[in-house]
PLY file of the C-alpha trace (Angstrom):
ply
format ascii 1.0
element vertex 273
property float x
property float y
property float z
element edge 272
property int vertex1
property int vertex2
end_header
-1.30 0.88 -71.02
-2.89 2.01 -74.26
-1.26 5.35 -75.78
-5.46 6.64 -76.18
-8.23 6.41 -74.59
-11.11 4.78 -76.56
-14.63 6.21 -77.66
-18.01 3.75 -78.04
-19.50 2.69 -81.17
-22.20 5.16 -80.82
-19.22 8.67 -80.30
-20.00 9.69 -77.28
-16.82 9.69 -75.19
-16.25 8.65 -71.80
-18.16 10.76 -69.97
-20.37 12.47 -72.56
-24.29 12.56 -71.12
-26.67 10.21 -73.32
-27.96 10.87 -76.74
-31.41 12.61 -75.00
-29.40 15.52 -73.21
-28.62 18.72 -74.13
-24.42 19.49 -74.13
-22.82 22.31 -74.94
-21.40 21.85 -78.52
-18.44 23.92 -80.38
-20.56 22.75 -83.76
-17.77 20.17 -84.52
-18.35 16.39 -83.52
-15.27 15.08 -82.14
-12.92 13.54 -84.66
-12.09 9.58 -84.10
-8.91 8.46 -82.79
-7.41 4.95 -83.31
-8.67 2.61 -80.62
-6.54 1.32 -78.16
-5.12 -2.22 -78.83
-6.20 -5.04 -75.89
-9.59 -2.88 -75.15
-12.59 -5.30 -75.82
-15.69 -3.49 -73.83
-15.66 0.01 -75.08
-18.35 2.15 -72.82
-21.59 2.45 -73.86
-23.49 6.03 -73.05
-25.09 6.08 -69.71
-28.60 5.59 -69.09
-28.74 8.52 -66.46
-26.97 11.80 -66.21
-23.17 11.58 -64.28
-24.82 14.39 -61.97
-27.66 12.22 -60.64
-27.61 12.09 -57.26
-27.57 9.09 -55.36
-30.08 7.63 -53.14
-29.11 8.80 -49.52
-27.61 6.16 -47.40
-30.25 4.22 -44.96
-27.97 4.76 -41.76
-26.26 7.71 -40.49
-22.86 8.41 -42.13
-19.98 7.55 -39.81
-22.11 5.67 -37.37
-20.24 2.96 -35.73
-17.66 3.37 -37.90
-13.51 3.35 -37.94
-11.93 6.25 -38.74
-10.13 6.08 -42.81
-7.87 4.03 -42.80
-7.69 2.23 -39.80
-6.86 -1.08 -40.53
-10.18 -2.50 -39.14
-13.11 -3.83 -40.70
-14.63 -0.69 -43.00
-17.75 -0.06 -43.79
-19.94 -2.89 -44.98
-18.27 -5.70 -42.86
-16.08 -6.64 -45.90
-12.52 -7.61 -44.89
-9.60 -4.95 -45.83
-7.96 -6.32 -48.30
-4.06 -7.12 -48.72
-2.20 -3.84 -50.09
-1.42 -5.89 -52.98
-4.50 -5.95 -54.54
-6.01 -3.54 -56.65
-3.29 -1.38 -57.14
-0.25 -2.34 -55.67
2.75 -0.87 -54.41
3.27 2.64 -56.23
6.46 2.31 -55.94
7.35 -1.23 -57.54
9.89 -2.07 -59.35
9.95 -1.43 -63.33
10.56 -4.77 -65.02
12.80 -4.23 -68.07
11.86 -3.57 -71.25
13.17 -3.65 -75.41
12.49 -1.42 -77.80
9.25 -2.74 -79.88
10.15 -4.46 -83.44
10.13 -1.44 -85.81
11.10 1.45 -83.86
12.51 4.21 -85.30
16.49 3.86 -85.21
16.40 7.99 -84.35
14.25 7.00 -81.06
16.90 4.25 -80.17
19.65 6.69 -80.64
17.78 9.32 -78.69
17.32 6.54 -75.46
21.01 5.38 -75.86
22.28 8.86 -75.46
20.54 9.37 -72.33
21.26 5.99 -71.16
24.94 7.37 -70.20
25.23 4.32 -67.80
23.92 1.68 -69.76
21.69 0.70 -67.33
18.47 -0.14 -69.81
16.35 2.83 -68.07
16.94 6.44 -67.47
15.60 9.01 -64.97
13.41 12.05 -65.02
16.26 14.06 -65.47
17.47 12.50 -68.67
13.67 11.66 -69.97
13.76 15.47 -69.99
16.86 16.05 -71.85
15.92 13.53 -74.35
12.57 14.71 -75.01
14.54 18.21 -75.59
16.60 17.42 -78.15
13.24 16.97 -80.48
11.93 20.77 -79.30
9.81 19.34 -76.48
10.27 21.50 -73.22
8.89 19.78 -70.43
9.06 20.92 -66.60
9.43 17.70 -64.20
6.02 17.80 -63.11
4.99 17.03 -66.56
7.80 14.44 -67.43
6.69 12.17 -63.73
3.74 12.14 -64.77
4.81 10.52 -68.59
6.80 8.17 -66.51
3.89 7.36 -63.76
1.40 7.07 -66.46
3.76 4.72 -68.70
4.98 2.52 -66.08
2.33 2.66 -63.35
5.10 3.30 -60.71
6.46 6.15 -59.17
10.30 5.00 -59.65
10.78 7.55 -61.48
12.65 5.74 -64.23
11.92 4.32 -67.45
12.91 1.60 -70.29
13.27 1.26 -73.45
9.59 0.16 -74.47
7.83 2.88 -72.10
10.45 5.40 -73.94
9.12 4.89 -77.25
5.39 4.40 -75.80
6.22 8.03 -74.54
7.60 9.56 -77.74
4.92 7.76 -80.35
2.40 9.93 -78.22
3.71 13.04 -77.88
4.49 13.38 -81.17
0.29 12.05 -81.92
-0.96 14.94 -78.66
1.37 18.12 -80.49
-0.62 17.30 -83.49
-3.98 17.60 -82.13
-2.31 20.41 -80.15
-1.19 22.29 -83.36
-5.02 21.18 -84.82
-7.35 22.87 -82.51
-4.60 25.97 -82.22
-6.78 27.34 -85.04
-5.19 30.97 -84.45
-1.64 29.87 -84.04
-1.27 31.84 -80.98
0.51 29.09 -79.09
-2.36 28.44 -76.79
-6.02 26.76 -76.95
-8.57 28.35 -75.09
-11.55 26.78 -73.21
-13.75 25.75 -76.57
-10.31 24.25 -78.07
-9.68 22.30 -75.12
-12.95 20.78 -75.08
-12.87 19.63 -78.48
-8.98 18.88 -78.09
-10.53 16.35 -75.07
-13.34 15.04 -77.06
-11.14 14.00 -79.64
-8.75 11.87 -77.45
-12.25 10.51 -75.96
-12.76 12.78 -72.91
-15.97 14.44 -72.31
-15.93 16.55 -69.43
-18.40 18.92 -67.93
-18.08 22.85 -68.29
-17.30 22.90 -64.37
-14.83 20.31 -64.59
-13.18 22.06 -67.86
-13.11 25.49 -65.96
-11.20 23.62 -63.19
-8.58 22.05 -65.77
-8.18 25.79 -67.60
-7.80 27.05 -63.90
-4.90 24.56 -62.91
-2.80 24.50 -66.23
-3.07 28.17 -67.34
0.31 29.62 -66.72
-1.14 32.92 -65.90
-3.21 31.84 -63.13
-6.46 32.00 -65.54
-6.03 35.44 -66.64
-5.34 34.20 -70.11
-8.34 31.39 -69.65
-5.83 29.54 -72.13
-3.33 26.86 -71.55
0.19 26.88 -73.33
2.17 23.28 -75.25
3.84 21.66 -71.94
0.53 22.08 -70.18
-1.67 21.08 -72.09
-0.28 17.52 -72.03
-0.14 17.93 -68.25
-3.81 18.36 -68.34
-3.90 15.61 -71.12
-2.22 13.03 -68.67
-4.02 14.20 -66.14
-7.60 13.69 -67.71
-6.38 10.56 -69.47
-4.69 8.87 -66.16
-7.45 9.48 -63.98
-10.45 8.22 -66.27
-8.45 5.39 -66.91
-8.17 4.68 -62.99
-11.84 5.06 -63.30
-12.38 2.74 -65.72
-10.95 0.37 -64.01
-13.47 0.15 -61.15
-16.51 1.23 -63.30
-17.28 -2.35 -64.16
-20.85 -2.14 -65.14
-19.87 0.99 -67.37
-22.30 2.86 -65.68
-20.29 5.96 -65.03
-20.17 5.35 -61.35
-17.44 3.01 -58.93
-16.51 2.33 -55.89
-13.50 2.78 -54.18
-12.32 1.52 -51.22
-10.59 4.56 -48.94
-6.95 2.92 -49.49
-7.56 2.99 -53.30
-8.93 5.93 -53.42
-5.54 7.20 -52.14
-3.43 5.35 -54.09
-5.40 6.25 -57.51
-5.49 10.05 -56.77
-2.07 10.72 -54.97
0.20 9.87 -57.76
-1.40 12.84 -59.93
-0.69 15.61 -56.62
2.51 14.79 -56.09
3.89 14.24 -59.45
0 1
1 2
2 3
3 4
4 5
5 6
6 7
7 8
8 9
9 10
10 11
11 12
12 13
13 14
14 15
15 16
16 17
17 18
18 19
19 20
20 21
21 22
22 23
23 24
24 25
25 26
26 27
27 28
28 29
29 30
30 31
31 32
32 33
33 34
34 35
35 36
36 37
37 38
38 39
39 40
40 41
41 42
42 43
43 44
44 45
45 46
46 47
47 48
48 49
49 50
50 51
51 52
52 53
53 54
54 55
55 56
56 57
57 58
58 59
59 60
60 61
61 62
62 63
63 64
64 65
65 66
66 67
67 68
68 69
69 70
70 71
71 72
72 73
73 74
74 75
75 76
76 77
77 78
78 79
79 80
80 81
81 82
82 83
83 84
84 85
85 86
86 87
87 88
88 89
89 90
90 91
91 92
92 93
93 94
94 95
95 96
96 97
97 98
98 99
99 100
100 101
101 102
102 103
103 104
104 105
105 106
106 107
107 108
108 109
109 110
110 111
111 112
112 113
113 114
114 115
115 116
116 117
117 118
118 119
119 120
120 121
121 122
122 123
123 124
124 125
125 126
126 127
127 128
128 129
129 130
130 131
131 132
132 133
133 134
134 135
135 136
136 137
137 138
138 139
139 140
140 141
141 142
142 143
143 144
144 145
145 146
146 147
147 148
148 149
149 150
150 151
151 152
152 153
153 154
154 155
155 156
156 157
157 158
158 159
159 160
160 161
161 162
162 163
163 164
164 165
165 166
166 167
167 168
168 169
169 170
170 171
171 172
172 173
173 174
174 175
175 176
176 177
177 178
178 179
179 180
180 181
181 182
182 183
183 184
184 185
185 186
186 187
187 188
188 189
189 190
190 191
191 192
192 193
193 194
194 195
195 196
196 197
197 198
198 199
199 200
200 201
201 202
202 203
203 204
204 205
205 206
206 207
207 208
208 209
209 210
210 211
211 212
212 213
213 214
214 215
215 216
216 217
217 218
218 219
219 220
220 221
221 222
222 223
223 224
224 225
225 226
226 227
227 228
228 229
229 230
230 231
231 232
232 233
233 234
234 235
235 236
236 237
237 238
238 239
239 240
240 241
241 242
242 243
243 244
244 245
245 246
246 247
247 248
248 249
249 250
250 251
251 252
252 253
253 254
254 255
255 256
256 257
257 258
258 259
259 260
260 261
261 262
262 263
263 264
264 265
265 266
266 267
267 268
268 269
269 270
270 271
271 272
């Protein structure tokens, strides 16, 4: 999994409406960020608005049809396919890993020390210590959902490769953190956040950006402002769930289809982090 998401040729990020609508702008374009390695097809701005709505459906929703996830055919005749495919088992087994060639001999040392059983991996409980000895104070919501996104299972447990993957980008998200803190206050509000998300190549609407301030504001969204440890919640969030996206949006259209079983598999992991 690539540490960033990526932004088209043209800089509009994933998301952002075409070059002929009207956004709401903070007066800054959104700085670049180094493209992700592996990533050939970089979206391309849509050709309609993401709020378009679809043509209505020529029969009668739920007509003749099984209930979700009953394990007979579903809609459109197609066959259900093995759980093996698209996703897989959420809970599969994390091959293991090495530390990539150059990594810093402090992030080795920082792995080995947790590593008290010399296992190769360590849990969420020693992720978190780890990540505390370099100032970062995560709660375990946060630190599952480092592991989920850096693994793509729900074990819960983590090598040496995903370790460093994990460090290399925290330390990369506290400085854009620390950048769009313009008043040092230890919190970005709703403008920052937007800009913080257009620079990692998320474009979100203002609906969708009131939800995130809403979820990850610690004061219920009295402060409409999100603290450090949440704001990479809400980065992972964002990040992991556009990337699931991505995944089905084959045409780069900014639309996909997801079979019901999917659809559970894709979203789940981020609730119950």
């Amino acid at each position: 999994m690539s540490n960033y998401p990526n932004q088209n040729p043209s800089g509009y990020p994933y998301g952002a409406p075409p070059p002929s609508q009207s956004y709401p702008s903070a007066g800054h374009p959104p700085p670049g960020g180094p493209p992700p390695p592996n990533q050939s097809s970089p979206y391309a701005p849509v050709s309609t608005p993401y709020s378009t709505p679809s043509a209505p459906p020529s029969n009668n929703y739920g007509a003749n049809q099984q209930p979700y996830g009953a394990p007979q055919q579903p809609y459109g005749g197609y066959p259900t396919p093995p759980h093996s495919a698209p996703y897989g088992t959420p809970f599969a087994a994390l091959t293991p890993s090495a530390f990539p060639p150059g990594t810093d001999p402090n992030v080795i040392a920082c792995f080995q020390a947790a590593d008290r059983d010399g296992s190769g991996f360590i849990d969420d409980k020693e992720l978190q210590s780890a990540l505390s000895t370099y100032n970062q104070s995560f709660g375990l919501r946060t630190v599952h959902l480092l592991m989920y996104l850096f693994t793509n299972t729900n074990t819960r447990k983590i090598g040496p490769k995903e370790f460093t993957q994990v460090f290399y980008s925290l330390q990369s998200w506290r400085a854009i953190f620390e950048r769009f803190d313009r008043d040092r206050s230890g919190r970005i509000d709703s403008n920052e956040l937007r800009e913080a998300l257009l620079s990692l190549g998320f474009s979100v609407s203002p609906t969708v950006l009131e939800l995130l301030l809403s979820k990850f504001d610690k004061t219920g969204g009295t402060n409409k402002a999100i603290e450090y440890d949440n704001f990479i919640e809400c980065c992972l969030t964002v990040k992991g769930l556009t990337e699931k996206f991505k995944e089905k949006d084959t045409s780069f259209s900014g639309s996909a289809t997801f079979t019901y079983e999917v659809f559970m598999l894709t979203v789940l992991p981020f609730l119950v982090a």
